[in-house]
N, C-alpha and C positions, 0 to 999 in steps of 0.2 A: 504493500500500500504506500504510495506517497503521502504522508502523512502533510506535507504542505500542501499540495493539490493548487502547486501553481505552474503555470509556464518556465518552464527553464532556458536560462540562456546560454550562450556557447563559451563566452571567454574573457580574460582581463590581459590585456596588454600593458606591458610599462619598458619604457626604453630609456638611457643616460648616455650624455654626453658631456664629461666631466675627466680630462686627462690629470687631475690635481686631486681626485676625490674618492673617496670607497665608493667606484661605481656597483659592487656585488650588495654590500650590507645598504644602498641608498635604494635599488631594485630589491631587496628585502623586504621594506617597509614600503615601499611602494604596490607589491604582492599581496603585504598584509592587509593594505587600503579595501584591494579590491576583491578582496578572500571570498567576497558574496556574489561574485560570478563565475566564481567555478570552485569546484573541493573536490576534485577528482587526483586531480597531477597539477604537479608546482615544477617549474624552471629556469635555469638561470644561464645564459651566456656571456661569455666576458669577452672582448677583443683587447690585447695588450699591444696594438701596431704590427704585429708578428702571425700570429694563430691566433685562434676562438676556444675557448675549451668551453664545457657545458656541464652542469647538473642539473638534474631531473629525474624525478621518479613520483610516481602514486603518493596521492596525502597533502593533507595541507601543507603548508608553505612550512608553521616550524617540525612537521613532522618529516619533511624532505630536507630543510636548511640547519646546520648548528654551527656552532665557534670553527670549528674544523675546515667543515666545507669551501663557509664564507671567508675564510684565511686564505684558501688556496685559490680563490679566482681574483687578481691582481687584473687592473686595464686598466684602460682611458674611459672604452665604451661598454655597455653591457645593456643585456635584454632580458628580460622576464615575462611570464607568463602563469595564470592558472586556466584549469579548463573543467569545462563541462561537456563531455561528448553530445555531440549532434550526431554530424558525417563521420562514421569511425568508431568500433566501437572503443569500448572503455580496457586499455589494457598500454603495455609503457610503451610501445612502440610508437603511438598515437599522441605520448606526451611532447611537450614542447617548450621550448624552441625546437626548429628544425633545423639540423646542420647539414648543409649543402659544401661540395668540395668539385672548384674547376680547373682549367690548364691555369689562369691567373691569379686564384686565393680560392677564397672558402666565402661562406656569409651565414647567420642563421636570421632563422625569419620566425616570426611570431603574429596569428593570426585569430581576427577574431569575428564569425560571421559564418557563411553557408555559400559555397558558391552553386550553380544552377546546373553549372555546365561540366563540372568536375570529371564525369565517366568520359565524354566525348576529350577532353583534355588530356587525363589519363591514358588513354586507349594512343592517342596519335601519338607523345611522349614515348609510348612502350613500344608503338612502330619504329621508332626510332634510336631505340636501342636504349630507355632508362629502364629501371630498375627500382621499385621501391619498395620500401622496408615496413609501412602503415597503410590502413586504409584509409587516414584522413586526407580531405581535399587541401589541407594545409602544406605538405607534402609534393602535392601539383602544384603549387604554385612557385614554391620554392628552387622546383626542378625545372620549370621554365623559363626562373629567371637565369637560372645557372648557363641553361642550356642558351640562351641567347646571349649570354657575354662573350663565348669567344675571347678575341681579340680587343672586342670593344669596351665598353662602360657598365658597371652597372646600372646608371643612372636610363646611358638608353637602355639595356635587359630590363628595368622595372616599366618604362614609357609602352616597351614593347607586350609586356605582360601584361598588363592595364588593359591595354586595347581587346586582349582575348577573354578576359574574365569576363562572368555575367552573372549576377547575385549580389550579396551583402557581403563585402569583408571590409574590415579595419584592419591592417598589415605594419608592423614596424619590423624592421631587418636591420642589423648589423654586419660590416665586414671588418675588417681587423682594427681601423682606421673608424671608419663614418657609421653614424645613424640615419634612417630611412624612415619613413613613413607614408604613409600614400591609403585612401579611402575609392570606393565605388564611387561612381556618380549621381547615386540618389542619396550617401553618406546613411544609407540607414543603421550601421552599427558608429559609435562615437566614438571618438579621437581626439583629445585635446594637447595643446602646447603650453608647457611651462618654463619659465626660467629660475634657476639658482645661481647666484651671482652673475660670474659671466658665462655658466653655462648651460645646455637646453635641455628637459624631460618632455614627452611625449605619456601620457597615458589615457586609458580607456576611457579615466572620469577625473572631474578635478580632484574627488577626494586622494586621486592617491599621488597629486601634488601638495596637497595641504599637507600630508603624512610628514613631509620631507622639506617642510618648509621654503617649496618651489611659490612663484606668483604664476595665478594664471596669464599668458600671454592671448589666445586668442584660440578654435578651432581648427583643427586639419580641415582644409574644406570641400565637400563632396567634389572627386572627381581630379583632387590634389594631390600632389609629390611634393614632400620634404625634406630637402636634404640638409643636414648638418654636420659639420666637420668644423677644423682646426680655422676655418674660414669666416666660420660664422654659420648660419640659416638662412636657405634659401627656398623660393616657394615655386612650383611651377603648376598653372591647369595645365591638364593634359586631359580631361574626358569635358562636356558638357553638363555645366552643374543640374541636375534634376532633384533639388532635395526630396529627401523622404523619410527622414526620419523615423526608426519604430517609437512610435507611441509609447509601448511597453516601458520604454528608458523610464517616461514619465510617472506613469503609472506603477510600476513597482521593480524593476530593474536595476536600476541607478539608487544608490545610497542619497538618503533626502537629503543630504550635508553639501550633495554634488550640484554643482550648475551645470543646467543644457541650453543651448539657442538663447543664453543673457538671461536667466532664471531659473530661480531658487526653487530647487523641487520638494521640498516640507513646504514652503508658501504655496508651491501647486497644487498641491496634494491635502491644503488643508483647504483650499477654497472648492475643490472637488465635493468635500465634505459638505460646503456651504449648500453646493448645489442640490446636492442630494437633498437636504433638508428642507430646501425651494421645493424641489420635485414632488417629494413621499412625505409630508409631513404625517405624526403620528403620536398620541398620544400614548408618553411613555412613562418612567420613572431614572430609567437612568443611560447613557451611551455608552459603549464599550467598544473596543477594538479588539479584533484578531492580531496580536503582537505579531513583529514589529509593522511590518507592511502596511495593515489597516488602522493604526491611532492615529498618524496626523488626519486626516481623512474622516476619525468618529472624531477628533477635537474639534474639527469644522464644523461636520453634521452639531455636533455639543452647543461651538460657538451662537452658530444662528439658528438653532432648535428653542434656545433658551432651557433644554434638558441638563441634567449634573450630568459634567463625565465623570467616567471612574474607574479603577482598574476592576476587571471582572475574568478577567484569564491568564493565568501565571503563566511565565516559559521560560522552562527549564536551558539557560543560556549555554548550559555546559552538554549539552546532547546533539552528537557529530554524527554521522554516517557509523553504521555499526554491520559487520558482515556476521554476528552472531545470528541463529536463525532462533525464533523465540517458540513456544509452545504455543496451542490454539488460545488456550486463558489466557497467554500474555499479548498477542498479538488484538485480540479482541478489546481490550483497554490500551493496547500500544500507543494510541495518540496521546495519552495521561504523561509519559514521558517528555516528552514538549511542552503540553501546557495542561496547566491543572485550574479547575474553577472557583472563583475566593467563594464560596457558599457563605458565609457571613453577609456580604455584600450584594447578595444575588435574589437570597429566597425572598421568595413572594412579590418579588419586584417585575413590572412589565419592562425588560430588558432588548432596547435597538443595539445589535451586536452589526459592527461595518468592516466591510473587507473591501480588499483591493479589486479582487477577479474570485472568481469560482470558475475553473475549467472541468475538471471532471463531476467536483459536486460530493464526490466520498468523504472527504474530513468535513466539510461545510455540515454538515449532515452530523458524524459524529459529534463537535462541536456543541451543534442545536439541543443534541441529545446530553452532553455533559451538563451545559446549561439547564436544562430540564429537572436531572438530576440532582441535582446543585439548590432546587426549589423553585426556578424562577415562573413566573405566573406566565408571561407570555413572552415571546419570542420571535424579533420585528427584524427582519435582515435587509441587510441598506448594501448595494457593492458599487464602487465607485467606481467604475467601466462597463462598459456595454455589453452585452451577453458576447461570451466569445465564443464563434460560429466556426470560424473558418479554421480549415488548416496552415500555418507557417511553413515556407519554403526557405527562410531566409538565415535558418540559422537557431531558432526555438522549436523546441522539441515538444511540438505535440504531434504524432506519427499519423493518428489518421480522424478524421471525423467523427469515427463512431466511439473515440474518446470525447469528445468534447456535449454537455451535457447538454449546452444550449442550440446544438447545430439540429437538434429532430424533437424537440419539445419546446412548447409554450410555456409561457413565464409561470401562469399558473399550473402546469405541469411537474417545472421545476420544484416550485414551491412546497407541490404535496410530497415529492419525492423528499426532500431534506428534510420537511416535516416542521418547517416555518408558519408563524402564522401571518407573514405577509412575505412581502421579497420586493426588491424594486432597484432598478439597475440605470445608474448614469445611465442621461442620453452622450451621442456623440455630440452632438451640439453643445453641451456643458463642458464636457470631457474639453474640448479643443477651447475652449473659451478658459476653461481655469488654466492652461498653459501659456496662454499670453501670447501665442502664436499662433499665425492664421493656418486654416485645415492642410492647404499646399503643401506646406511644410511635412508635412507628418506620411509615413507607411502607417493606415490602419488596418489592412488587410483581413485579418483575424479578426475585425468588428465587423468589418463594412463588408468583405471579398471582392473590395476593390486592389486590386493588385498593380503596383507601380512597374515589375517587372514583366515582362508575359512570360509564363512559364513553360517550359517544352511538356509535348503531351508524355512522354516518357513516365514523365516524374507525375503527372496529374493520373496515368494509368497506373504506376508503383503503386501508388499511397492506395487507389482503390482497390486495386487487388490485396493490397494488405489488411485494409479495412475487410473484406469479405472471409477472407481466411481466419481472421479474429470471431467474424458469426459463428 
């Protein structure tokens, strides 16, 4: 069971360029920042002017990194990465950085997103005599920059590799020497640029410049190359900018501490709340949140409800990924591990509990029932995004439709099933309004199934014959 029952995302990028500094232990805490976009595999590449060397393996970041390790990677430049499998499954070969080695140097790349086109890539590459060691799409691209340097640049091999990609990545690369970075044309996964003193971070989110006491400088901008060296930074388009942002950043993706598109995502995120309480007003007793995801969002619905907020669901902060397998009894209250319900605070009270997203609808459900349990007289669910219908191409791992609860039932459908005594879900129109940015902006595809990319039927016939096989 997911006991989160939310969309998961692919990845955390973070890249230094700092010849005077602990680029390993500054990509450490950088890692740490963005620990809540992946917890599968943590890694680190250093360039000392000379070779790259690398660790990585399974685990979070300090269960991969110690005193030891972080002694032994010395450079100028280094890159890091955490991940959540998408494309690839979950095993070390898949982990990352990816080390690429050609007649002129070596470089690893670090990626973060879904590409479309990956098998057809793959396939010509291996006509051609590559070879490779993962099934991630991360991997492709690595090998095609490789494979197009030759004689020439990296700077042209990534122009060149741009031009063939089609999907969502966010990509930073290092070679012995320079940092890279470079975004899709609709920029739907986020990249930002920082500085420390005189020199340049690149990460996934601003949080994991604030970690390191970086200033934010400004966005990689959809459809950008950046390159930075002993030179300084440089910026070049090379694709036509089509922004598209995933929504998702907004919505529960991105750490609320983080800025996207020049706004603060806890002020997003609580006027989401506002809206909700606009929309579903409901007489209650007190608002609650689903930790951590859905409290800024119940402190808004709180703010302009005029209802008390209050904490009404414990979570247990110290509970990671566990490969132990439990017994039927323990699995059956398994979600009590994460969060427990304050029953002091709860019985007999008409209780609006607000979430981010419900996609499958299993814990939400669970949840309602702890509540229940706990005393509470009624039970009013507010979620502050749109029913999510569609399936993600782009990098979020939801595999096929007949997961997703809201793609083949009605709101009041839903409702009965989690066993609510109301439910009521952000419009897009609020959604895009508490962002502060106009709808263009944004990939909502998984709201709307409007899709920024078109997608090959290949992948549109996958997912349904996998959906079918699951019947």
């Amino acid at each position: 069971m997911n006991l989160k029952d939310k969309p998961e995302e692919a990845c955390g990028v973070f890249g230094v360029y700092a010849p005077r500094e602990d680029v390993a232990r500054l990509t450490y805490f950088g890692l740490h920042a963005l620990q809540h976009r992946g917890q599968e595999s943590a890694g680190i590449a250093v360039g000392d002017g000379k070779s790259i060397f690398v660790v990585k393996d399974m685990g979070l970041v300090p269960q991969v990194f110690d005193e030891r390790s972080l002694a032994g990677l010395k450079g100028r430049v280094a890159l890091g990465h955490v991940r959540y499998s998408t494309t690839g499954s979950t095993r070390w070969e898949n982990a990352q950085p990816v080390h690429k080695t050609f007649d002129s140097g070596t470089l690893a790349l670090a990626h973060n997103g879904n590409l479309i086109n990956s098998k057809y890539l793959k396939e010509m590459l291996q006509r051609n005599g590559s070879h490779f060691n993962s099934t991630s799409d991360t991997e492709v691209i690595a090998d095609l920059i490789a494979s197009f340097v030759g004689d020439g640049s990296i700077e042209k091999a990534i122009i060149q590799t741009m031009s063939l990609l089609e999907g969502a990545y966010a990509v930073a690369l290092i070679t012995e020497k320079e940092l890279y970075a470079f975004r899709d044309s609709h920029g739907i996964r986020p990249l930002c640029i920082g500085k420390l003193k005189n020199n340049y971070i690149v990460s996934s989110e601003t949080c994991g410049l604030d970690i390191v006491g970086a200033q934010f400088v400004e966005e990689v901008g959809p459809g950008e190359l950046v390159i930075i060296n002993g030179k300084g930074m440089k910026k070049r388009r090379i694709l036509e900018p089509k922004p598209a942002l995933c929504i998702f950043e907004f919505i529960y993706f991105a750490r609320p501490d983080s800025q996207l598109l020049g706004q603060n995502l806890y002020a997003c995120r609580k006027k989401m709340g506002n809206y909700l309480a606009d929309e579903a007003p409901v007489k209650a007793d007190m608002v609650i949140g689903v930790p951590d995801s859905g409290v800024p969002a119940a402190i808004g619905f709180a703010e302009r409800s005029g209802i008390p907020y209050g904490e009404g669901l414990i979570k247990n902060r110290y509970v990671g990924r566990t490969f132990i397998q439990p017994s039927q009894t323990i699995r059956e209250v398994g979600i009590r591990m994460k969060l427990n319900p304050l029953a002091s605070t709860i019985k007999g009270k008409k209780i609006v509990v607000v979430d981010d997203s419900i996609v499958r609808g299993n814990t939400t459900k669970k949840i309602i029932g702890l509540l229940r349990e706990a005393g509470a007289k009624e039970v009013h669910v507010r979620v502050s995004s749109p029913p999510y219908k569609y399936p993600c191409f782009y990098g979020i791992d939801t595999a096929t439709v007949s997961d997703l609860i809201a793609s083949k039932n009605s709101i009041e459908k839903i409702r009965k099933r989690i066993k609510a005594d109301s439910i009521h879900y952000l419009s897009l129109e609020s959604l895009v309004k508490s962002t502060g940015c106009a709808e263009s902006k944004f990939c909502h595809a998984c709201l709307s199934g409007k899709y920024p990319i078109k997608i090959p039927q290949e992948l549109k016939v996958s997912k349904l014959m996998l959906e079918k096989s699951v019947k």
